[in-house]
N, C-alpha and C positions, 0 to 999 in steps of 0.2 A: 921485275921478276915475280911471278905469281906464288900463292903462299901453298901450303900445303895442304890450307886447307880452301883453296878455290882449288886446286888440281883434283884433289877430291873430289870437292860438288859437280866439276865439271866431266869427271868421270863415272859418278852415279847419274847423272844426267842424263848422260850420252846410253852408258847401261840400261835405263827407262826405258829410255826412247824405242831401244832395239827391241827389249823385251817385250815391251808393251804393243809393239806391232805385230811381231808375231802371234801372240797372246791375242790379242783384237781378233786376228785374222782365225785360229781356232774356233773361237768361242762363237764369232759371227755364224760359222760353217755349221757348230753346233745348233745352235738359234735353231735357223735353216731347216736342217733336218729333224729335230722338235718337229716345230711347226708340220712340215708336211706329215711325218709320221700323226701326229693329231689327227690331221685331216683327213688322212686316209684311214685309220683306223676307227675314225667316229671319234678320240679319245679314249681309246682302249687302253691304245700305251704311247709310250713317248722315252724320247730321249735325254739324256743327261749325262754332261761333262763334269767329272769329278775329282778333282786333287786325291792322288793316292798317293804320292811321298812329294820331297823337295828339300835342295839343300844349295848352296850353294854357285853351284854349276846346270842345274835345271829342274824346273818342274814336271813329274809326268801324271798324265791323267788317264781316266778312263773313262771311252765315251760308253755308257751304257742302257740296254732298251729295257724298260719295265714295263709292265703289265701296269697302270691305274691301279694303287688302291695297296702293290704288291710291297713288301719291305726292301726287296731286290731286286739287280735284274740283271741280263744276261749282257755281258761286255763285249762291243765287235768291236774297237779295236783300241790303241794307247798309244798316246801320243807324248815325246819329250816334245816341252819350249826350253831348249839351251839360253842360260841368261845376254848371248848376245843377240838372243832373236832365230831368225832365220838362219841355218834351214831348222824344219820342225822334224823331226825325226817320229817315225812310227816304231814297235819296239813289238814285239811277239806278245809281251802280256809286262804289267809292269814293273816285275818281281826278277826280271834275266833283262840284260843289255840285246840280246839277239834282233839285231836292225832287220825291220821288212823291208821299209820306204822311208825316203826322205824326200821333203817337199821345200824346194828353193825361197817360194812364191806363194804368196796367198792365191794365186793364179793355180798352180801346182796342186795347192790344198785344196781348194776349191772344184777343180778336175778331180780329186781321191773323194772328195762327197759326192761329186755326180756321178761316178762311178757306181759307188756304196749303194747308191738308191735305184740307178737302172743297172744294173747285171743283178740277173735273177739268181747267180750261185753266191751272191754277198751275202754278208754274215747277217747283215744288218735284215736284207729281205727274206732270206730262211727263215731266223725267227720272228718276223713279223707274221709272214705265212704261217706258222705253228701258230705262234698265239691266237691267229686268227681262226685257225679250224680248232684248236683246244679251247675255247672259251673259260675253263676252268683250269687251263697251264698255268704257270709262274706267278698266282694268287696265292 
């Protein structure tokens, strides 16, 4: 019979595991959109994934675009990782539970970043396009 404290290990284990995929799977999508924001903007601005609270039951973050050089930046959109992982929940901003989307699948999540960067009404492309005709915006 196993002790109480292998049920344990083997249940932060397993907890890991789940988290830590979905978490993967965020942060990679993150990267991602960096990166081409960079490139497209010359390094004007970029992206950033940011721990806003966390407790027991899930981390939420906010992915947000800043101007280079700015102290801030403008947030499109917040994502819970629930400590079993998948699914990743999107969440209206990260201060109200109000669910937009939930994403099964790094597959899933991955489609909501392709999204983000080809439809011209995303949050993410509006204020890239501002920043870019403001050259002196969110500095």
């Amino acid at each position: 019979m196993p002790t109480l404290e292998d049920l344990l290990r083997a249940s932060l284990q397993e907890t890991e595991e789940d988290v830590n995929e979905a978490s993967n799977a965020l942060h990679t999508s993150a990267v991602e959109i960096a990166k081409a924001t960079e490139a497209v903007t010359k390094n004007q601005a970029t992206v950033r994934l940011k721990v806003m609270t966390g407790d027991e039951t899930e981390t939420r973050y906010n992915l947000d675009v800043t101007r280079n050089g700015a102290p801030q930046g403008r947030t499109v959109a917040c994502f819970g990782v629930p400590k079993k992982g998948f699914p990743i929940t999107q969440y209206a901003n990260w201060t109200e539970d109000r669910v937009t989307a939930q994403f099964s699948s790094k597959e899933e999540l991955a489609a909501f970043f392709q999204q983000l960067a080809s439809n011209p009404d995303s949050p993410l492309v509006g204020y890239l396009s501002f920043l870019l005709r403001h050259p002196n915006a969110g500095a």
